[in-house]
N, C-alpha and C positions, 0 to 999 in steps of 0.2 A: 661454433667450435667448442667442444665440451675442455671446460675447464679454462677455458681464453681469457688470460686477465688482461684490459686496456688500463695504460697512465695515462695522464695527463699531468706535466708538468709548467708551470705559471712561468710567467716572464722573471720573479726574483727569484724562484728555481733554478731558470736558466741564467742569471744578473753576471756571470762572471765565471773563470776558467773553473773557480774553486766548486763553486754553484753546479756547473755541469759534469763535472767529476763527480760529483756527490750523486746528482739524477741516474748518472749512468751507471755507478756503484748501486743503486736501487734498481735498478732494473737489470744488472745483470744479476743480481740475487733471485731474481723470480722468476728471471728466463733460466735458470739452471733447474727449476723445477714445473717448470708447464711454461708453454705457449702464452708471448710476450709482446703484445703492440704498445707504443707508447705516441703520445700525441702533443708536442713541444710544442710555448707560446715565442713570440720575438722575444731578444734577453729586453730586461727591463729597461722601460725607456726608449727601446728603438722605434715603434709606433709613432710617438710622439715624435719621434725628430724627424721621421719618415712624410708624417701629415703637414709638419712643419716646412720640409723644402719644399714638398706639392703646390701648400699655400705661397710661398717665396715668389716658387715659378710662375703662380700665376697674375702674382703683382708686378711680375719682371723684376724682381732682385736677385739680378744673375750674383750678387755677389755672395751673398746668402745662401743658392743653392749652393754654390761651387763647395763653401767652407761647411755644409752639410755633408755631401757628398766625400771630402774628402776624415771628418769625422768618422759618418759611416763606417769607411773601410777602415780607419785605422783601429778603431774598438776593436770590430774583429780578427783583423790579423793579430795585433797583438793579445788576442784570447788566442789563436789559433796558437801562436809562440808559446805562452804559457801552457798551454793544455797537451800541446803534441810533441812526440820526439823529435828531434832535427831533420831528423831524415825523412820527414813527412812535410815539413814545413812548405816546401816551393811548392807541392802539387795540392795542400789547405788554401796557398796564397792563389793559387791560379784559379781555383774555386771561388773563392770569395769574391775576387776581382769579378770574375765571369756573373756572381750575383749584382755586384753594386751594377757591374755595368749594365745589365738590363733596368735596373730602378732610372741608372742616368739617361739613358733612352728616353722611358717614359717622362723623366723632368725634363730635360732638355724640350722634350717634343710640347709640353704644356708651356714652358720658359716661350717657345716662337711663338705658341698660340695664344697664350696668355688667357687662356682655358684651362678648365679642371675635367674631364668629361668622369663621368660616374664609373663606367666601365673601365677606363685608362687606368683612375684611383683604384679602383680593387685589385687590379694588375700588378699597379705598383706596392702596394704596400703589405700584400702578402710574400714579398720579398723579406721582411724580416723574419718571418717565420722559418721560410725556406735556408734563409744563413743558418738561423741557429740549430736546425734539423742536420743539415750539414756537416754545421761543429761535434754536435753528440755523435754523429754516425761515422762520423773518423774518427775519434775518440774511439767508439768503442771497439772500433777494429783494429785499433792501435792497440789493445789489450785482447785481442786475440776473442771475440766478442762479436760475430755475425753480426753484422745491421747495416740497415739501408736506407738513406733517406728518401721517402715519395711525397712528391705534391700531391697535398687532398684534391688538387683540381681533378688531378688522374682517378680520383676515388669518388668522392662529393659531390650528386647531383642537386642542383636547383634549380629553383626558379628564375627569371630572369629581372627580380626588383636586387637592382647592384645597393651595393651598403647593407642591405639585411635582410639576404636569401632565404629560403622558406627549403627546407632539403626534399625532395622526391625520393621517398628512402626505399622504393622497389628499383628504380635504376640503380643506387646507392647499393642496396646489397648484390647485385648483377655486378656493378663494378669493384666490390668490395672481395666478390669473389672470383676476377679474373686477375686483381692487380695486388690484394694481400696473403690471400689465401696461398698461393705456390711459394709467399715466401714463406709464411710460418708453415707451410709443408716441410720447407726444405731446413727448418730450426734456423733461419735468418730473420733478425729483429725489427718490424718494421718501423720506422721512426717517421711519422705522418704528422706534416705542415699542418697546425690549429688553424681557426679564422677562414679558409680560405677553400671553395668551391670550384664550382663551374656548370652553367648549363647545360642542356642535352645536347647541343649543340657546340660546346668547348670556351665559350664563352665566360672567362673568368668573373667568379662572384665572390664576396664578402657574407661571411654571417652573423654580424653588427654587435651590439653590446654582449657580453660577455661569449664572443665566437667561437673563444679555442675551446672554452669546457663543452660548448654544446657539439661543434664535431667529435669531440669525444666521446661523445653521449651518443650523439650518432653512428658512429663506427661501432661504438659496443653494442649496441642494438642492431647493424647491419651485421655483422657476425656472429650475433647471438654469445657475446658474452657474459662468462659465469658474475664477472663483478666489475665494475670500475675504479682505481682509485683515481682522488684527482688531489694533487699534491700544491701547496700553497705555502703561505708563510704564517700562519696561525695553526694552532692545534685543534681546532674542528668548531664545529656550531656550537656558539656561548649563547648561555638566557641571557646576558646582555653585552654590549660594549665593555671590557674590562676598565677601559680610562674612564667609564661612568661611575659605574655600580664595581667596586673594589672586589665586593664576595660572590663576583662572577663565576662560572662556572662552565666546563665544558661540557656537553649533552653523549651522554656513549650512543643516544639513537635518537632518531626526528623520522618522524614519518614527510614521504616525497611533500604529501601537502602543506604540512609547517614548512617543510623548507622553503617551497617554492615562496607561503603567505612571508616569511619573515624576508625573505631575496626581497619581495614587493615590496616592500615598506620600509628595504632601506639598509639590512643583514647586508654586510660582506659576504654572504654565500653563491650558492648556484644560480644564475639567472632563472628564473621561473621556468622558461622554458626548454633548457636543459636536462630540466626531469621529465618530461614529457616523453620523448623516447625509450626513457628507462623504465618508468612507470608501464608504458604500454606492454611492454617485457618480462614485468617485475626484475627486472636486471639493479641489485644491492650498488649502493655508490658507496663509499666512502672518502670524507674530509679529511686529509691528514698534512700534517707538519714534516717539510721536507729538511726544515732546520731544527727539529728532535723528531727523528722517525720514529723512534723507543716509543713516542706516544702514540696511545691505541688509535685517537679521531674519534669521529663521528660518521656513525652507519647509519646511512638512509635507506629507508624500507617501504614496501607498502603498506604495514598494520604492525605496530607494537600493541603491547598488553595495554590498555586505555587505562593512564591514572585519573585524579584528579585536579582539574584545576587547568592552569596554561602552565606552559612548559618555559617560556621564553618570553620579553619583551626587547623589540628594537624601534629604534626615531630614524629621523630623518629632516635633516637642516636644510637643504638646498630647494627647497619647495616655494610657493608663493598659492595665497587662498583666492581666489576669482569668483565674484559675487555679481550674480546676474536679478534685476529685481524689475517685472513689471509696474509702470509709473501708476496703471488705473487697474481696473477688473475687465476691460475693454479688452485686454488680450491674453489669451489664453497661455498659464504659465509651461500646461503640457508642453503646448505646440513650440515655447519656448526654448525648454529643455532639449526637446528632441531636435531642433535646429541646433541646437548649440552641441550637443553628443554627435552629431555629423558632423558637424564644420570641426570637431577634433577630431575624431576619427579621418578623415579625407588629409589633418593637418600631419596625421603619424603621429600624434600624442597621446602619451598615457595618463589616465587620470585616478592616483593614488586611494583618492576616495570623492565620493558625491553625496552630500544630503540635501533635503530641501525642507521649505515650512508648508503645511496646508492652508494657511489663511492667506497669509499674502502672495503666495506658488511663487515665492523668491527661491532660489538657490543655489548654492557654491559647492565647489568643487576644487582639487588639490592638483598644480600641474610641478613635473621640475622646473626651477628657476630657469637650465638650460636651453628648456620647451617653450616658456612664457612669449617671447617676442612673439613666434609662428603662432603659436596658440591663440594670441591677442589676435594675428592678423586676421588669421581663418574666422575668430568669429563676429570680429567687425564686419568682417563684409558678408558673411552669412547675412548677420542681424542688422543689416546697414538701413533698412526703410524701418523698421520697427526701432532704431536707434534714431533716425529722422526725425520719425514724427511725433517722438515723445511718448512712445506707448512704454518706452523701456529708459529708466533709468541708467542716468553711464554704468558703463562696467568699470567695478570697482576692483581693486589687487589689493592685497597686502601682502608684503615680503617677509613680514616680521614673525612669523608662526613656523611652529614645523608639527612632526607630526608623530605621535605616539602610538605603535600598536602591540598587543599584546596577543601572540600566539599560542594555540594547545587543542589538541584533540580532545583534549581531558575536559576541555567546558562546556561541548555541547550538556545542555539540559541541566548543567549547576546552578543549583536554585542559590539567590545572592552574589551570585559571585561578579557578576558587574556591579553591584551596589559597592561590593567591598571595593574594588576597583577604584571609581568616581570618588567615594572618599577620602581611600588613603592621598588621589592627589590634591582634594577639597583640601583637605585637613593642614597641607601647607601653604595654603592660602591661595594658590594655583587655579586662574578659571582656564575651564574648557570653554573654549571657540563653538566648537563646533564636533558632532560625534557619530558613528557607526559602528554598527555590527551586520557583517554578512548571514545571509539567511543559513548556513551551512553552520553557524554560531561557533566556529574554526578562529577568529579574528575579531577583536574590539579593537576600533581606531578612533582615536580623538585627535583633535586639533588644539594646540594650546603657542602662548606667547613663545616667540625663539629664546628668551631671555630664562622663560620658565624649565626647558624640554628637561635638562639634564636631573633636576630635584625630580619631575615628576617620572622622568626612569627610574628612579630610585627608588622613589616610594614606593609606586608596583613592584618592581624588585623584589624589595623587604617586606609589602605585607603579604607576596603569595608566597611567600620562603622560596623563591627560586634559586636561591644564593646555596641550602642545601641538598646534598645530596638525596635522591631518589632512593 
């Protein structure tokens, strides 16, 4: 739809009456001048408390769901009091009610079985989204302000892997344009549930780590929008952690592919594959700050003017290093590797980065500390007779490391500039673990002590002057 702008607004966008005032002040500003979908996350916090009574129910501590449950509703009603005139109030409260009461359905029904089933859970918990879609959608027709809230399930096609749906985006724009399109025909705002799907067959699905931005992503790309914002509580893509590196700075533009490399390795940005939709489109995203809109953000694109150098460095602490070493030369360290990239792959884990050595065909690799158990498990028993018979030394972990990478279009082909790199964090006495660079020369990642990560942000920082302005 020409000129289609989609939002996306995060959970502390939505955190509170004040929060969703403000979203929906943002979005009636831009639905007065073009055509206006926006795409709301639960208010902050309610996921959590939501996965929280699921797990209650299924240990059978009915007393726990109950005092969740009765949480739940009271957050939102009293946002619903604050946020709306009085005379809206009983038919906001009879809404709300009508949501908790289906989430209580689904616990109560896990509470008897004392089961979680996959399917149930994605049922359940895209209930928060659906409140607070709700909340802004009476709001802003309380201000005289067209909108309407829809479940993505009614829009959102997937696959049927519950927790982290894969989108089918040719039924997705078929439904996108039976179930939004007549509304922005008709200049009514459509206010569409983040996180949350449904198979071709109506089967409720989840779309897992970072869910609401990439239905966003999705939706703009099934109706062919001119841009996306997605609104959050920082002011856009920084070259590093500001509580790191003091003379941080904000990026006015990142190409999709730094964004996505910096997301990997551990940025507060867009999940990797978030941009994929957009990219495929060329559909412009922008980072913006919902608590100072005045500021510009960060415009992601597919090709800025190529400078020099990398643009950004981000770490990453919750990782653990996994060291796989054949005991003799009797077994083939290939054939090792490649067993052991299946049994992660088949585990659902990602692996930050991978090197190895040629002489002794040892190798380690980076997983989240989150992922580690499963990860351990899958490749025990993968590597279980090769772990037997002593062809393969234990598998070793270290939790003590994280991980430093440094992103920029600008370094393919810079002659020096990993040396300069490797230095500056040599120079503060700082060893590197362990190191890569992707063939596409987009990302240099090293591995260094936990204890070390923060100096050796910095240093990178200061000696590629990413601290000044462009």
């Amino acid at each position: 739809m020409a000129d289609l702008l989609v939002m996306k607004f995060g959970g502390t966008s939505m955190g509170s009456a004040e929060r969703i005032q403000i979203a929906a002040k943002l979005s009636a500003e831009q639905h007065a001048k073009r055509p206006v979908a926006i795409v709301v996350s639960a208010m902050s916090k309610v996921t959590d408390l939501l996965l929280n009574t699921l797990s209650k129910a299924e240990e059978g501590d009915a007393t726990t769901v109950e005092a969740n449950l009765e949480a739940l509703k009271t957050r939102h009603i009293e946002c619903a009091r604050e946020l709306l005139p009085a005379d809206r109030h009983e038919a906001a409260i009879q809404g709300i009610e009508r949501l908790v009461g289906e989430f209580s359905r689904i616990a109560h029904g896990m509470l008897l079985l004392r089961e979680r089933p996959p399917r149930s859970v994605d049922e359940a918990i895209a209930i928060g989204e659906q409140l607070s879609a709700f909340l802004i959608a009476e709001y802003m027709n309380s201000t005289s302000v067209a909108a309407e809230a829809v479940n993505a399930a009614r829009v959102i096609a997937t696959d049927a892997v519950f927790g982290n749906a894969t989108p089918i985006m040719e039924a997705t724009r078929e439904r996108s344009a039976g179930v939004l399109k007549p509304l922005l025909d008709k200049r009514v705002l459509p206010v569409v549930t983040g996180f949350n799907a449904s198979t071709l067959d109506g089967k409720p699905t989840t779309l897992g780590r970072g869910g609401s931005d990439f239905s966003a992503s999705i939706l703009a790309a099934a109706l062919d929008a001119a841009e996306l914002w997605i609104w959050t509580d920082v002011d856009g893509i920084m070259s590093a952690d500001p509580r790191v590196a003091k003379n941080a700075r904000v990026l006015p533009e990142v190409t999709y592919a730094e964004a996505a490399e910096l997301a990997f390795a551990g940025a507060k940005v867009l999940h990797p594959r978030t941009l994929a939709p957009l990219a495929e489109r060329q559909i412009p995203v922008w980072s913006k700050n919902s608590f100072r809109p005045e500021v510009a953000g960060t415009r992601i694109v597919p090709k800025i003017a190529e400078g020099h150098g990398p643009r950004a460095v981000t770490s990453m602490t919750n990782i653990a290093m996994v060291s796989i070493e054949p005991a003799n030369t009797a077994i083939s360290g290939t054939m090792v590797m490649a067993e052991a990239i299946e049994a992660l792959s088949r585990a659902g884990v990602e692996v930050p980065l991978i090197t190895s050595s040629s002489y002794t065909q040892s190798f380690c690799f980076l997983v989240r500390q989150a992922e580690l158990e499963r990860a351990q498990q899958f490749l025990e028993e993968r590597l279980s007779l090769e772990l037997a018979h002593g062809y393969l030394k234990p598998i070793s972990i270290d939790k003590e490391v994280g991980l430093v990478a440094v992103v920029g279009e600008g370094m393919r082909g810079t002659p020096g500039l990993a040396g300069r790199i490797f230095m500056a964090v040599s120079r503060q006495g700082i060893n590197i673990v362990s190191m890569a660079q992707g063939s596409s020369e987009l990302t240099i990642a090293m591995v260094v002590h936990r204890k070390d990560l923060e100096q050796a942000v910095r240093s990178i920082h200061d000696e590629c002057g990413m601290g000044q302005p462009a």
